[in-house]
C-alpha positions in Angstrom: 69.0 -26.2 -67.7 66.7 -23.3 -67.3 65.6 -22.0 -71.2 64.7 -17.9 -71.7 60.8 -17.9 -72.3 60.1 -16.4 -75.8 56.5 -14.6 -76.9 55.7 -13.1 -80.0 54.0 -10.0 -80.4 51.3 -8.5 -83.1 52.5 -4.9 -83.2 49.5 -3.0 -85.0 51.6 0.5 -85.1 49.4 1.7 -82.3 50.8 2.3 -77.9 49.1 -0.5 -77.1 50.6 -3.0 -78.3 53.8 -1.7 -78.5 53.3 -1.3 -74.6 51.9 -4.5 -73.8 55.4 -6.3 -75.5 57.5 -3.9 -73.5 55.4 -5.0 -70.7 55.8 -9.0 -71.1 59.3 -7.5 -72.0 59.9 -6.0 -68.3 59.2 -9.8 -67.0 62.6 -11.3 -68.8 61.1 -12.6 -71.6 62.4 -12.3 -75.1 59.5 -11.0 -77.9 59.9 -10.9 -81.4 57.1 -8.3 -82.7 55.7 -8.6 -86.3 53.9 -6.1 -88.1 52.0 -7.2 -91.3 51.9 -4.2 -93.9 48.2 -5.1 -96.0 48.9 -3.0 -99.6 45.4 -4.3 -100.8 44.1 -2.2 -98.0 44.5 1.6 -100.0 41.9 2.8 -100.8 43.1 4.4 -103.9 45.0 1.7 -106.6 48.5 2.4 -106.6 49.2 4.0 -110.2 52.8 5.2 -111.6 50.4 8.1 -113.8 51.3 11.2 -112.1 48.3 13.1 -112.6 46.1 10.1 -110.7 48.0 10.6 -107.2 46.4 12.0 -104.5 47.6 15.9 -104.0 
């Protein structure tokens, strides 16, 4: 019984990574790519004031 490797990938948004799983990807192995979205990392607060947005 032969089982299809799996891999999971940390896809930042940048080439590189998203290269590196199409890589390991190329090999027959199935990836699953996650991309963490950070909200607390704005550097403005988010505000629903209209005249505090950033033009």
């Amino acid at each position: 019984m032969n089982k299809q490797r799996k891999a999971v990938a940390l896809i930042s948004g940048g080439l590189d990574s998203m290269l590196a799983a199409k890589t390991v990807m190329a090999q027959g192995i199935h990836v699953e790519g996650i991309n963490f979205f950070y909200r607390f990392l704005r550097r403005r607060p988010y505000s629903c004031d209209s005249s505090q947005r950033p033009s």
